[in-house]
C-alpha positions in Angstrom: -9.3 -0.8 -7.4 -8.5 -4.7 -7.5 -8.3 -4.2 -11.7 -5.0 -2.1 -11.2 -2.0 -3.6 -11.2 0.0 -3.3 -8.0 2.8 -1.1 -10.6 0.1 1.4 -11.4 -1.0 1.4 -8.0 2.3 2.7 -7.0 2.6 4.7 -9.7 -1.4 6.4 -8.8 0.2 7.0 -5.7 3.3 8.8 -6.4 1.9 10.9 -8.7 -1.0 12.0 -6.1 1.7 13.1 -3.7 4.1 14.4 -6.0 1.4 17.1 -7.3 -0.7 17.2 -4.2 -3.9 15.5 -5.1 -6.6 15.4 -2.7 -6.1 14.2 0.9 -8.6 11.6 0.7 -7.6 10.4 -2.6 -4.5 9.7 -1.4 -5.5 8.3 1.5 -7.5 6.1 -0.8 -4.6 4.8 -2.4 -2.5 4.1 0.9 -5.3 2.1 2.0 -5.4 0.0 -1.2 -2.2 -0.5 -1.0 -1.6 -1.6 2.7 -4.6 -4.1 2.2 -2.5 -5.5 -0.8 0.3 -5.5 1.7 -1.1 -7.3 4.2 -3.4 -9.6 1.9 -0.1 -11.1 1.1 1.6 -11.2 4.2 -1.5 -13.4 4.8 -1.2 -15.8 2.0 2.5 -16.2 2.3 1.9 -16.7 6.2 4.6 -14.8 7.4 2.5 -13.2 9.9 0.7 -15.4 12.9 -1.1 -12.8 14.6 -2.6 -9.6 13.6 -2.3 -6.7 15.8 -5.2 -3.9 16.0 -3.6 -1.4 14.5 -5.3 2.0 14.3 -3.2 3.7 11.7 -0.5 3.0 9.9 1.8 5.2 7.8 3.3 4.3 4.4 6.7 3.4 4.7 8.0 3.3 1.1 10.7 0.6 2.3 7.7 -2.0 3.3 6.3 -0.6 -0.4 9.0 -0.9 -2.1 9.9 -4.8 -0.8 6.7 -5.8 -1.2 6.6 -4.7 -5.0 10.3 -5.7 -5.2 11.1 -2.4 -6.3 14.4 -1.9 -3.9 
């Protein structure tokens, strides 16, 4: 998954829930793309501490600023 581009990414990922792909496909993708997410947090040290987190949804906002898409 590291070979895509962060636009196709997206792009993967609207398209699987636009014509309901499978579940764990998806789920695929959303993972990809919240360790992308937080990989940069990281590396731009805007977070100090990393909470256990146990699931956390997409919100296409945090997407969307991240990929500087809004």
């Amino acid at each position: 998954m590291e070979t895509l581009s962060d636009e196709l990414l997206i792009q993967a990922y609207s398209d699987a829930k636009t014509y309901n792909l499978n579940l764990d496909f998806i789920r695929l993708l959303e993972d990809e793309i919240l360790r992308r997410i937080v990989v940069k947090l990281i590396s731009e040290s805007k977070i100090e501490n990393i909470p256990t987190i146990s699931s956390l949804p997409i919100d296409s906002n945090v997407v969307n600023e991240y990929f500087n898409l809004a």
